[in-house]
ROGULO-450353 format. One line per 2 residues: number of its first residue (from 0); for each residue x negated, y, z of C-alpha. Coordinates in steps of 0.5 Angstrom, whole numbers, always signed. Layout:
<pts>
NUM) X Y Z  ...
</pts>
This chain:
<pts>
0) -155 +167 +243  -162 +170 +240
2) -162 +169 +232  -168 +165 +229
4) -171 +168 +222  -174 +166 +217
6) -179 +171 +213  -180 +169 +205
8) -186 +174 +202  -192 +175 +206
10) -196 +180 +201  -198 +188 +204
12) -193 +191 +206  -188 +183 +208
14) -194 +181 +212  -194 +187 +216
16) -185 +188 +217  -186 +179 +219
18) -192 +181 +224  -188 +186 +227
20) -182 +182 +228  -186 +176 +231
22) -189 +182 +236  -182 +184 +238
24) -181 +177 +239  -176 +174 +235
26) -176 +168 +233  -179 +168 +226
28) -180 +163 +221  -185 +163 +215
30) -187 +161 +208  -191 +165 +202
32) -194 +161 +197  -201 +163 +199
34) -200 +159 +207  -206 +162 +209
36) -202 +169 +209  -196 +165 +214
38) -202 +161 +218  -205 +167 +220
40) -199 +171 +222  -199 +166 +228
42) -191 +164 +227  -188 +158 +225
44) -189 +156 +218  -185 +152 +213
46) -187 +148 +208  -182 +150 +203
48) -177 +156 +202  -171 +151 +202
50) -174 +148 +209  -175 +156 +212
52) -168 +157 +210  -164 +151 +213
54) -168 +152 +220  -166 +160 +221
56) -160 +164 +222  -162 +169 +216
58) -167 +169 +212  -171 +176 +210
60) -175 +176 +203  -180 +182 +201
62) -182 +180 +194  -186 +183 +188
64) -180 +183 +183  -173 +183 +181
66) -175 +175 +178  -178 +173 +184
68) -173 +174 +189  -168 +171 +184
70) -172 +164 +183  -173 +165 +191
72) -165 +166 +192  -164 +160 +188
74) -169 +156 +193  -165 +158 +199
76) -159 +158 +199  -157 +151 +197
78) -160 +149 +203  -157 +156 +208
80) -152 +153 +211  -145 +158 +210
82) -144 +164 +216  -152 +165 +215
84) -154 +172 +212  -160 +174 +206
86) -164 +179 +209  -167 +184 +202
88) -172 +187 +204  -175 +188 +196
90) -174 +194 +192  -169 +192 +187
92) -164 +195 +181  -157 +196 +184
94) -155 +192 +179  -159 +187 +181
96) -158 +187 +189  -150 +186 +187
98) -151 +180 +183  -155 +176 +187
100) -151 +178 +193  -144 +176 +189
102) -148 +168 +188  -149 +169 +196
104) -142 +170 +198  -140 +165 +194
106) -143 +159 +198  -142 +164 +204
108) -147 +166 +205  -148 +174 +207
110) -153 +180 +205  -157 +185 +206
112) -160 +190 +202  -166 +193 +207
114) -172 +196 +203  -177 +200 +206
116) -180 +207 +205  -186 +210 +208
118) -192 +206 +205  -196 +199 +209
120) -199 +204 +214  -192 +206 +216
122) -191 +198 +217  -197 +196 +221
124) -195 +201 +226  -186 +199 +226
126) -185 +206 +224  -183 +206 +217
128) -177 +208 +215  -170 +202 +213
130) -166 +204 +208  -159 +199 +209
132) -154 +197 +205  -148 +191 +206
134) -143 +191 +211  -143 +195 +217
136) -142 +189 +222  -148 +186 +219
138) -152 +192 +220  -150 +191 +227
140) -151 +183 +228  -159 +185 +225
142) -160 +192 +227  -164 +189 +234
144) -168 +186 +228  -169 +192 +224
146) -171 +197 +229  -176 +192 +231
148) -179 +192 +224  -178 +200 +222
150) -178 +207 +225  -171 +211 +223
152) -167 +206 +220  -161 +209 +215
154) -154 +205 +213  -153 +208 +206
156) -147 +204 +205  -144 +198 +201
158) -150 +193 +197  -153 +198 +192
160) -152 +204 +196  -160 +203 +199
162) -162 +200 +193  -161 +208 +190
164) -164 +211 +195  -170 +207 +195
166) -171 +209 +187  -169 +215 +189
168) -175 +217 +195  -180 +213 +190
170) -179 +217 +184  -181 +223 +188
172) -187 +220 +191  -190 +219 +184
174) -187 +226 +181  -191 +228 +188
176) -197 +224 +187  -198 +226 +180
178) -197 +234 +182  -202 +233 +188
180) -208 +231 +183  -206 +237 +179
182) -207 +242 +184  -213 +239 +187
184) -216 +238 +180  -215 +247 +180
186) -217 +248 +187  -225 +243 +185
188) -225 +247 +179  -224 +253 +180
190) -230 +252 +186  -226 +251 +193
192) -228 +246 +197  -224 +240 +197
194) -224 +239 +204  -221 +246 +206
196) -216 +245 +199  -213 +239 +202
198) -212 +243 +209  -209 +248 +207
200) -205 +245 +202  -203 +240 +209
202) -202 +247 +213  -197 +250 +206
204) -191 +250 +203  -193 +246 +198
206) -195 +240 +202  -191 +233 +201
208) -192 +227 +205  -196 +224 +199
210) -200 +230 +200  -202 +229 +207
212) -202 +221 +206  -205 +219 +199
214) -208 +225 +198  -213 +223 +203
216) -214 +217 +199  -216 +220 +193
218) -221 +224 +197  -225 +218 +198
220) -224 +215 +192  -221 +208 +195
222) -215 +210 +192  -212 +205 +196
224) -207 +205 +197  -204 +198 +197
226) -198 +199 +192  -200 +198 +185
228) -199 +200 +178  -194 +195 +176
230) -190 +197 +182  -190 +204 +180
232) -188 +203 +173  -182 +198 +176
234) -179 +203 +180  -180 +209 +175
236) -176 +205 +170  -170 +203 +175
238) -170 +211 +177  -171 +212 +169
240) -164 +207 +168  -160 +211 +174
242) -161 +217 +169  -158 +214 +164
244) -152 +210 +167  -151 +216 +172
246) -152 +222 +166  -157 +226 +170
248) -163 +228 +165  -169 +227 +168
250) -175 +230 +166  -180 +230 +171
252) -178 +223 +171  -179 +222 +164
254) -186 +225 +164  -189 +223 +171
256) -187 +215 +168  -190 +216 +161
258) -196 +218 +165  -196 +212 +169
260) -196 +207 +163  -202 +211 +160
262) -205 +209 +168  -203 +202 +167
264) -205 +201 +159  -212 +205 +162
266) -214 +202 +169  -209 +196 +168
268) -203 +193 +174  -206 +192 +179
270) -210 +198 +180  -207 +203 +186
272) -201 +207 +184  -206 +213 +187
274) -211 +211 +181  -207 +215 +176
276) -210 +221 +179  -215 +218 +175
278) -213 +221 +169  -214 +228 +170
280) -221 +226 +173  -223 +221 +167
282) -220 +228 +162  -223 +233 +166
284) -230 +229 +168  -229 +231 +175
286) -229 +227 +180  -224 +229 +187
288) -229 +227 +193  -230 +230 +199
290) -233 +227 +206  -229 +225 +212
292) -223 +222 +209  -221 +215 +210
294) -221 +209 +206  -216 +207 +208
296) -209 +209 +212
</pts>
């Protein structure tokens, strides 16, 4: 018997996982508190999360915070009814996931931790990467459902284990965003052209998939990059935490989310993550623009 889904969060990156399900052909339900973002996804859309989450077989969240997918649990699972599944597909703290699983188990309900890595871009094209934790015959029963959404999907291991992962593949994202501006900066200032700078470095040992993805975007100078400095900052503090619990110095961590809160106390939480190449422009009063790179990915 196919299995009905509801999609709860609708935003950048959860509209883009939702639209790729509806076009894979599941059968999917929708809610997000702005109804515009599920009416023109094209789904069936329902009124409530706790109406969403009587009428399918699992319920799949992307939401913005660890305090968001808590409010949104507590909608849903009195209305679940037991032997259905919550999909989590929002980055959270491990801590976090073990937790609000543990209330699920508990009125039988299953769970799966499912975040993503890889950027919206990735997501609107079903090529982003999953990183699953939860049992193995859970993965099996959602696995047609996850393909349809991503690209290569990874079952890490029991609830937590995605969870540090993704903080981990984060973390290094925004160390390699902060070191990319850094080497641009050198190449504009010691008068290479930007363009040339960015594919040679694209072409080297040193390049990264930052590089090569949001470099492009603070080339333009749209920065847009659909992830914000509040998120940045969130993760940045789980993997901060995981250095503590797991006694791991962290360093580059340390100094990369330092940075981040100076981004933020400047340019405010909703400005891109990628904005905080900003701060070396805005202190060497240097912009790092060059033509024919995207707005957007």
């Amino acid at each position: 018997m196919a299995l009905r889904y509801g999609f709860i969060g609708l935003g950048n990156l959860g509209g883009a996982l939702a639209a790729a399900l509806i076009g894979a052909g599941f059968d999917v339900t929708l809610y997000d508190h702005d109804a515009d973002r599920a009416t023109a996804l094209g789904g069936a859309v329902a009124p409530s999360p706790g109406a969403l989450a009587a009428s399918v077989d699992a319920v799949i969240t992307c939401l913005p915070s660890p305090a968001a997918s808590r409010a949104v649990l507590s909608e849903i699972l009195p209305a679940m009814r037991p032997g259905a599944d919550w999909i989590e597909m929002s980055t959270l703290g491990q801590a976090d996931i073990q937790a609000l699983a543990a209330r699920a188990a508990a009125v039988g309900v299953g769970c799966l931790e499912c975040p993503v890595t890889g950027g919206v871009h990735l997501a609107r094209t079903g090529e982003i990467t999953v990183l699953v934790g939860g049992e193995a015959a859970l993965f099996q029963r959602h696995s047609p459902a996850l393909h349809a959404m991503g690209g290569q999907i990874f079952h890490m291991g029991p609830l937590g284990s995605a969870a540090l992962m993704k903080v981990i593949t984060n973390m290094l994202a925004f160390i390699h965003l902060v070191a990319d501006g850094e080497a641009l900066m050198l190449a504009k200032r010691g008068g290479l052209d930007l363009g040339q700078a960015w594919a040679a470095i694209a072409a080297s040992s040193g390049s990264s998939f930052v590089h090569e993805t949001e470099g492009q975007l603070i080339l333009n100078g749209s920065y847009d990059v659909a992830f914000t400095m509040d998120l940045a900052l969130k993760d940045l503090g789980f993997a901060t935490g995981f250095g503590t619990a797991f006694g791991v110095p962290l360093a580059l961590a340390d100094t990369v989310k330092r940075l981040f809160e100076e981004g933020h106390a400047a340019y405010g939480g909703d400005a891109q993550s990628t904005a905080i190449v900003r701060l070396l422009e805005d202190h060497c009063a240097t912009d790092l623009r060059a033509p024919g790179f995207p707005e957007r990915l």
